[in-house]
Structure formats: structure tokens, C-alpha cells
C-alpha positions as CSV (number, residue, x, y, z in Angstrom):
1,X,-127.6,41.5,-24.2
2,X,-124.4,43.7,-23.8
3,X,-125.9,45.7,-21.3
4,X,-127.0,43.0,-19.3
5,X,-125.5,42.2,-15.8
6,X,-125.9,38.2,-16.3
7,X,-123.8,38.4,-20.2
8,X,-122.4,34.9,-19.9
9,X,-126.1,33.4,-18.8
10,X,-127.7,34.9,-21.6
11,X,-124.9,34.0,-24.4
12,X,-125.2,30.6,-22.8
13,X,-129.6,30.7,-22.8
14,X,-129.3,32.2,-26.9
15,X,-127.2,29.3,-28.0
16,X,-129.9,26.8,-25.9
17,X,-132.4,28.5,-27.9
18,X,-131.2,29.3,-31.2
19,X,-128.7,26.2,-32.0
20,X,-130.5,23.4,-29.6
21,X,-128.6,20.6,-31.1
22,X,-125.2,21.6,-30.2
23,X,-125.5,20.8,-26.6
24,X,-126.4,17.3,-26.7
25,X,-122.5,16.6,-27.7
26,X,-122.3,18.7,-24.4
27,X,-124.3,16.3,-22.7
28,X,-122.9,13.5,-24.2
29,X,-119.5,14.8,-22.9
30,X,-120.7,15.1,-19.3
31,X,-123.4,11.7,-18.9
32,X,-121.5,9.4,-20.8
33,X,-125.0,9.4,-23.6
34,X,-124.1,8.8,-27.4
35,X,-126.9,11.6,-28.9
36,X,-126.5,11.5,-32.2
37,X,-128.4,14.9,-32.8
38,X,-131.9,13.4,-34.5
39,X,-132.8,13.6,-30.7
40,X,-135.9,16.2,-30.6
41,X,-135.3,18.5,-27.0
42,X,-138.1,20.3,-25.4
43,X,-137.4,23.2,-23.4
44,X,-138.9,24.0,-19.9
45,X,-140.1,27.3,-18.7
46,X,-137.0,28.7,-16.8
47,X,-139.3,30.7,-14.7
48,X,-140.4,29.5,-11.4
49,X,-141.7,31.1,-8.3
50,X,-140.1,29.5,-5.0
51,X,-142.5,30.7,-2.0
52,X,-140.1,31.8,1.1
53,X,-140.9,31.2,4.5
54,X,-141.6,34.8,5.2
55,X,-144.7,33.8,2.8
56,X,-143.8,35.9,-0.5
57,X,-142.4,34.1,-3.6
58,X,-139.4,34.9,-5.0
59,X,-138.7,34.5,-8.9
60,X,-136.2,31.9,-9.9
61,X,-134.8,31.6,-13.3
62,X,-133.1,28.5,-14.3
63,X,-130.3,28.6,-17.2
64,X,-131.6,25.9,-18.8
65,X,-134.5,22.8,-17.9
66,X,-135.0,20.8,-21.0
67,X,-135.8,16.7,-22.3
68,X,-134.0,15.0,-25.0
69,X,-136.5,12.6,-26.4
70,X,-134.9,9.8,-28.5
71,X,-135.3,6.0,-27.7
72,X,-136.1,7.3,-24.1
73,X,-136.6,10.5,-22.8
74,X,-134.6,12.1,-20.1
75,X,-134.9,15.3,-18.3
76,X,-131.7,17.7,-17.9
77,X,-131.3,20.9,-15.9
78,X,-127.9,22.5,-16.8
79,X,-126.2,25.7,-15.1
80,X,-123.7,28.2,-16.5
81,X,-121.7,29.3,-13.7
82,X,-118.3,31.9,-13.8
83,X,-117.3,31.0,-10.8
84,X,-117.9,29.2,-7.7
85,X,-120.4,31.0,-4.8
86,X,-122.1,29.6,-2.2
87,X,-125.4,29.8,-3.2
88,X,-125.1,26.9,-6.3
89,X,-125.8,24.0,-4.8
90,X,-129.0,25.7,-2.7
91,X,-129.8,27.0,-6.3
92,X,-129.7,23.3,-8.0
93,X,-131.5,22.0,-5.2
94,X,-134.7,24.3,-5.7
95,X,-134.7,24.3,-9.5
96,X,-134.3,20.1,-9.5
97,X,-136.9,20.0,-6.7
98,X,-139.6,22.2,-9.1
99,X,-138.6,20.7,-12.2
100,X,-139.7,17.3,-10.5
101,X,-142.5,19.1,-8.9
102,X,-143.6,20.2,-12.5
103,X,-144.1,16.3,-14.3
104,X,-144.6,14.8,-10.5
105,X,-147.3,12.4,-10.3
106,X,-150.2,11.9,-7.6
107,X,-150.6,8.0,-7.8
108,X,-153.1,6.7,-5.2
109,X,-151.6,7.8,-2.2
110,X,-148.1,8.1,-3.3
111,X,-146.4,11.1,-5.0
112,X,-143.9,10.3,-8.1
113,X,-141.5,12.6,-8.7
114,X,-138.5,12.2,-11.3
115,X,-135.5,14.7,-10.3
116,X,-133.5,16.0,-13.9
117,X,-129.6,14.9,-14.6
118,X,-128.3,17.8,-13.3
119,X,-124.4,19.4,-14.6
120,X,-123.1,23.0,-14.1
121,X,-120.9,24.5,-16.5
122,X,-117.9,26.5,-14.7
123,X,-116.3,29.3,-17.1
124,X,-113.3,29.2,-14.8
125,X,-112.4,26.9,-12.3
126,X,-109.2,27.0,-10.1
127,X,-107.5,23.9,-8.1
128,X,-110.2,24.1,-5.5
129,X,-113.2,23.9,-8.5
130,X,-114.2,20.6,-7.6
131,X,-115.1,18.3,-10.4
132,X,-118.5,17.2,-9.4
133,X,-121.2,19.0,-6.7
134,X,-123.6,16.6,-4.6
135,X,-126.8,16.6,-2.8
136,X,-127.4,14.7,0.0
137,X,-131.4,14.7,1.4
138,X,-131.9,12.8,5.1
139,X,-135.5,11.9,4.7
140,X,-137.6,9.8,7.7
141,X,-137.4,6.9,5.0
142,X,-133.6,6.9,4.6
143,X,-130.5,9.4,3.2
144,X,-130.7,9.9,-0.8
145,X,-127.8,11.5,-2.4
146,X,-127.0,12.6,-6.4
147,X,-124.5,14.1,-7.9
148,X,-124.0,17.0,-9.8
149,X,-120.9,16.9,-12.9
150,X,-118.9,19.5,-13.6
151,X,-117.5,20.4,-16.9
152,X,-115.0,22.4,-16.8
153,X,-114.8,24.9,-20.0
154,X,-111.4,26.2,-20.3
155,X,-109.7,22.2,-20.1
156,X,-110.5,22.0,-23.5
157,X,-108.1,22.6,-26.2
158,X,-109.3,24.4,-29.6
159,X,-108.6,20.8,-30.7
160,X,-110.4,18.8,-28.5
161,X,-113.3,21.3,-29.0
162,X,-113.4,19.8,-32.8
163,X,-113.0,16.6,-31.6
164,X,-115.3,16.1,-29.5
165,X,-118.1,18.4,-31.8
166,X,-118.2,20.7,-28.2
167,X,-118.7,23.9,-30.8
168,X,-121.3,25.0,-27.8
169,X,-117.9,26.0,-25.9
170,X,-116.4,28.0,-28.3
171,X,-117.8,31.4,-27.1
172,X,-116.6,30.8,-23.8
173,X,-112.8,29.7,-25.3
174,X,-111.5,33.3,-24.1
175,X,-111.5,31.8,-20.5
176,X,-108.8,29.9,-21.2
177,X,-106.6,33.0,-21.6
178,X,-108.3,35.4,-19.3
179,X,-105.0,35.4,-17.2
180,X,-102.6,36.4,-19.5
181,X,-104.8,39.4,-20.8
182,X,-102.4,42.0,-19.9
183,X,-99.6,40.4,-21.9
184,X,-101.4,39.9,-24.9
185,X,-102.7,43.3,-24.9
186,X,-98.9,44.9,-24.4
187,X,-97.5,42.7,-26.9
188,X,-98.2,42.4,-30.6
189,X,-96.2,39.0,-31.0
190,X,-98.2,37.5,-28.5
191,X,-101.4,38.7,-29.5
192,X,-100.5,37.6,-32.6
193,X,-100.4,33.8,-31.3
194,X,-104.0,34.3,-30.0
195,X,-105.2,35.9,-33.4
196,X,-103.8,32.7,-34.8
197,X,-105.5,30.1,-32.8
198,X,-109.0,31.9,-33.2
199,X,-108.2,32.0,-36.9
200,X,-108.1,28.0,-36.9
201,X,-111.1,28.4,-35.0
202,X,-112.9,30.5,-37.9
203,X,-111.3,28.0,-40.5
204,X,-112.6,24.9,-38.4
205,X,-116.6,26.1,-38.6
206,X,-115.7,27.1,-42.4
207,X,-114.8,23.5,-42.9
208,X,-117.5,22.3,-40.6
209,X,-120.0,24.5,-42.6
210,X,-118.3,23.0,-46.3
211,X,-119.0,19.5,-45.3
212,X,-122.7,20.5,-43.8
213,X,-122.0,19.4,-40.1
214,X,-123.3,22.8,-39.7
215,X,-125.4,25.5,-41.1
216,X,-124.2,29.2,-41.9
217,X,-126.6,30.3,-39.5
218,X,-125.0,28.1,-36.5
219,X,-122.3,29.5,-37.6
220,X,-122.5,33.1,-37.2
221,X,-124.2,32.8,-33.9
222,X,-121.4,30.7,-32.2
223,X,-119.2,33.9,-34.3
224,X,-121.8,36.2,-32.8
225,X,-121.7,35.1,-28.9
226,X,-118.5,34.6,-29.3
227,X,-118.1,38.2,-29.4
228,X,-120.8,39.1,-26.7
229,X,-118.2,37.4,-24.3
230,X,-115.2,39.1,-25.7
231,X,-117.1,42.2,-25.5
232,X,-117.2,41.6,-21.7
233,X,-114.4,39.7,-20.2
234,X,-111.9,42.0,-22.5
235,X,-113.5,45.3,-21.9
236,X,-110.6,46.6,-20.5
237,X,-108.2,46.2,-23.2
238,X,-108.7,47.6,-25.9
239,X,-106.1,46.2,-28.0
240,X,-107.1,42.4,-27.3
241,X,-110.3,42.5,-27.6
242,X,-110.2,44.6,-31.2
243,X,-107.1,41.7,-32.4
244,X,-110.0,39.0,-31.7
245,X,-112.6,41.0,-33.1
246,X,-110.9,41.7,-36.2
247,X,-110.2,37.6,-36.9
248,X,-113.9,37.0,-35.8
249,X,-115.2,39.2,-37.9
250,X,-116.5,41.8,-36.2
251,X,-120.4,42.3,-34.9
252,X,-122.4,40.0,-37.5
253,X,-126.3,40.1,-36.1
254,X,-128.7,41.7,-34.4
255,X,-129.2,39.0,-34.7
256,X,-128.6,39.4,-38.3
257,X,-129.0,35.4,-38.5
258,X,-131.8,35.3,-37.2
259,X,-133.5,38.0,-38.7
260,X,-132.6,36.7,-42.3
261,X,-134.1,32.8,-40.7
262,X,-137.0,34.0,-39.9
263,X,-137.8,36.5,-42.9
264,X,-137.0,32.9,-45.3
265,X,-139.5,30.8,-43.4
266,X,-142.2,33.3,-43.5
267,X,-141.2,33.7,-47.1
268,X,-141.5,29.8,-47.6
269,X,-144.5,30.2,-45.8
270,X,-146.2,32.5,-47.6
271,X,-145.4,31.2,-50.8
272,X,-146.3,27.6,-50.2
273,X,-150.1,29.2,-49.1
274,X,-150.0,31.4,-52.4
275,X,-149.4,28.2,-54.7
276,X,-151.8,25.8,-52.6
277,X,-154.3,28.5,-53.3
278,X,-153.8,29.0,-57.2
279,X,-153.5,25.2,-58.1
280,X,-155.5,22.0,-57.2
281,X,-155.3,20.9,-53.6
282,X,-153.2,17.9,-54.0
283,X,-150.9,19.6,-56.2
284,X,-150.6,23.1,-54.7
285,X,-149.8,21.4,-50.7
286,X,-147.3,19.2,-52.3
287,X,-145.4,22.3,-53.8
288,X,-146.0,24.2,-50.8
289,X,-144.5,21.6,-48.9
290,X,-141.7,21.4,-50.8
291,X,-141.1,25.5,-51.2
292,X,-141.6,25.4,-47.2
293,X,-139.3,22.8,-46.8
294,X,-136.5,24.3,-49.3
295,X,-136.4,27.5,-47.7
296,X,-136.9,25.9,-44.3
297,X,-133.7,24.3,-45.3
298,X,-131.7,27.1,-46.6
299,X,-131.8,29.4,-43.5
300,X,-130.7,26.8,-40.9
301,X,-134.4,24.9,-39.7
302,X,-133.6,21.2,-38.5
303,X,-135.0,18.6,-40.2
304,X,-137.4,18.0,-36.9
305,X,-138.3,21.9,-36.6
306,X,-139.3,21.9,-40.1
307,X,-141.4,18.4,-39.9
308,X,-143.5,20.2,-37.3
309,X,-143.6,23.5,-39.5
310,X,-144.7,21.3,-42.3
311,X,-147.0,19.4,-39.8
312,X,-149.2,22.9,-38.5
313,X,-149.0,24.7,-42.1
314,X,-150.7,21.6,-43.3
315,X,-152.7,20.4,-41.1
316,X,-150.5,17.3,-41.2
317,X,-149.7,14.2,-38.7
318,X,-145.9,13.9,-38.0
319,X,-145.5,10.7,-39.8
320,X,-147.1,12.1,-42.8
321,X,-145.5,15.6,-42.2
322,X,-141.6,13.8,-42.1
323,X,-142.1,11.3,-45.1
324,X,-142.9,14.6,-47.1
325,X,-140.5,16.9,-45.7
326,X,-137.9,14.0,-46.5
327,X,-138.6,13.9,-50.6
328,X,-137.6,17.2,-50.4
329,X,-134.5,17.5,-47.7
330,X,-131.3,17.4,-49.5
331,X,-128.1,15.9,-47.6
């Protein structure tokens, strides 16, 4: 990733991936929706293939096309953008148009298509940033028009970040001080003032991860990223970007994290097979389960990832799969 010419995108697609849940507080934030975080989200291949009209395709990535599936289900198409160009809203316009392509419907005669709720994230905005982005289609049946929110990123105060539970922003905090770089790199008292406020920062996800809001693993990927961006926006001073570092704490992963996660829930894995194999059925599945679900647990699964690792190890329906995994998920 550090050697990547899209670093923002992919910091923004790795916390999608690897810590889902903290953008429906995001979305909540920008739709006016109360997730509560039970919500399950699917993700969407970002890849799509937009056919030009000299007749070759071009590849498209998307930042992000996923559902939230709760007491409805909704589709969602977000965009991490830096800065303004002139290309969004064409951009928005072909992604939303295949995403709908992709679940449209042939009914009779009549095509269905549902378009996602579409937002863009801007990493810095200006007076001019506008605060939402719209299409507007003229069709022979009449004009349809949506809009497109935007949240703007560096608004937010470290406070309001807590506040709100908008932890998915934190890597992308720096913004807010991008413009007085230069002073905080020539001047120890000011730096100073920065270290401090990502020190509350550090001391916020510490208390966050005490009380079990979060899991070490989120964690010390929103730690991680945090420093992907740093690594970037500061590269050219020095002195800034090591201050930060040092409060951070440094490089953590590759993904370090992860690679502990995953080694626990093959562990769990492994071990709940062993026992299922070297006791009775009944009673070796319902230790498996529960060694599965402990370790499942301990390196940072959610409670709906691990029902559906339960759910395939087993050979289990969800119903079943959750009632089990909940004997054995400690709050």
C-alpha cells in the first residue's frame, strides 16, 4: 500500500474490509439511518467493465458498493475523494448506473432497476466544496434527479469523532491540519499541541477497547492506516510526521492484526475438528463450536462473521448456528 499511487483509496477500501461495522455510524451520519451495528453488510465487486463508444471496455473500480441488511436492506455506493475533479460526478453516474444494472430486474416487459444511496467522502474541501453533488437524467418519460451527500472529513473535531462513534475518520484526522504543516514541523511547541491531541486520540480507542466498544484488532488497524496516511500526506517533513508516529506508535502490522486474526481462527478451527473427531458427535461439535467461537472471539470476529464460520464448519443453518455461537459469546 505505501507504494501505491491511490494511498487514501486503499486505506479507505482496508478499513471497508477489515473493520466493516465502523462505517455504518458513517452512514448513519450522512442518510439520517440509526444502524445500530447488528446490521450484516455485503460487499459488491468493485470491479466493473464500462464498454466505451469506441467499442473497448474500460475497467472501473468503485471505492466501495455494499448492502446493509437489517429490518430492510439498502444498497450504498460510497466514494473517497481528496479533492474535487471534474470527473466525480461522471464517475458516480457509471458506478450507480452498473450497480443497478447488477440486481436489475427483467419483469414482463419492463426493466426494474434500483440505483444505491450514493455519498462521497472529501478529505479536504475548501469554500467552493459543495455540500452535496446531484444527477439530473432528462429521459423521454420525464427529468429524474438524486442527490449525492457529502461529508466532509476534516469538520469534525477529535471530539465529535467520539461522539458521534465516526472512529472510520480517524485515519484521515491529519487533513484537518495539512495547512499548518510547515509550522508544526519548525516548531517543537506546536508540534507538541498536535502530539497531544493524537495522544487523546490513542487514549479514546484505549478506553473504547476497556469497555469493549471495540476490539484490539480494530484498534490497531485504525492505528495502522492511520499511519499509511501520515506516511503520505507528511512525507515531506520529517519532523511531523516522526512526532505523530512516535504518539501512534509507530508501524504495528503487516498487517500484524491481521495475520495474528487469522492464525487464531484457523487455530479454533483446527482444534474444534481435532476434538469433534476424538469424542462422540454431539459432544465433540458442541466443544468445537464453542473453541471456534472463543477464539473467533478473541481475535476480533463479529458475532455475525463467526455465526456464519460456525454455520460452514458445521454444516449448520443460521438459526441453529447463532443460538450456539450465543451460549458461548461473552459480553
Amino acid at each position: 500500500m505505501d507504494s501505491s499511487s491511490t494511498p487514501y483509496d486503499d486505506v479507505f477500501r482496508t478499513l471497508l474490509n477489515d473493520c466493516s461495522s465502523l462505517i455504518l455510524p458513517v452512514i448513519n451520519e450522512i442518510f439520517g439511518e440509526h444502524y445500530t451495528g447488528s446490521e450484516k453488510i455485503v460487499f459488491s465487486p468493485n470491479e466493473h467493465f464500462q464498454n466505451r463508444q469506441d467499442g473497448n471496455e474500460q475497467e472501473r473500480i468503485t471505492d466501495s458498493g455494499f448492502r446493509v441488511i437489517g429490518d430492510t436492506e439498502k444498497k450504498y455506493h460510497l466514494e473517497c475523494q481528496s479533492s474535487t475533479d471534474s470527473s466525480l460526478l461522471v464517475r458516480f453516474f457509471e458506478y450507480d448506473t452498473q450497480i443497478a444494472l447488477d440486481s436489475g430486474k427483467v419483469c414482463g416487459s419492463t426493466l426494474k432497476v434500483s440505483f444505491p444511496h450514493s455519498a462521497v467522502l472529501f478529505l479536504r474541501d475548501t469554500g467552493n466544496t459543495p455540500d452535496s453533488l446531484s444527477v439530473e437524467m432528462e429521459t423521454p418519460g420525464g427529468t429524474v434527479c438524486y442527490d449525492i451527500p457529502a461529508l466532509k472529513a476534516k469538520k469534525y473535531t477529535v471530539q465529535q469523532i467520539f461522539e458521534k462513534g465516526l472512529l472510520f475518520l480517524i485515519p484521515f484526522h491529519i487533513f484537518a491540519y495539512e495547512n499548518h504543516f510547515e509550522e508544526y514541523n519548525a516548531s517543537a511547541e506546536k508540534l507538541g499541541r498536535l502530539q497531544r491531541t493524537y495522544e487523546t486520540i490513542i487514549n479514546q480507542l484505549e478506553s473504547l477497547m476497556g469497555q469493549g466498544e471495540i476490539d484490539e484488532y480494530t484498534k490497531c488497524t485504525i492505528i495502522d492506516m492511520s499511519n499509511k496516511v501520515l506516511e503520505h500526506i507528511a512525507k515531506k517533513y520529517a519532523v511531523l510526521k516522526e512526532g505523530v508516529k512516535n504518539v501512534m506508535g509507530g508501524k504495528i502490522l503487516e498487517y500484524e492484526a491481521k495475520t495474528i486474526r487469522n492464525a487464531g481462527i484457523a487455530e479454533g478451527e483446527a482444534r474444534g475438528r481435532a476434538e469433534g473427531e476424538a469424542q462422540g458427535r454431539a459432544e465433540g461439535e458442541e466443544k468445537g463450536i464453542r473453541s471456534l467461537t472463543e477464539v473467533c472471539q478473541e481475535f476480533g470476529s463479529t458475532l455475525i462473521d463467526t455465526v456464519e464460520k460456525v454455520a460452514v464448519k458445521f454444516g449448520l443453518d443460521e438459526e441453529t448456528s447463532r443460538k450456539k455461537v450465543l451460549m458461548y459469546w461473552k459480553n
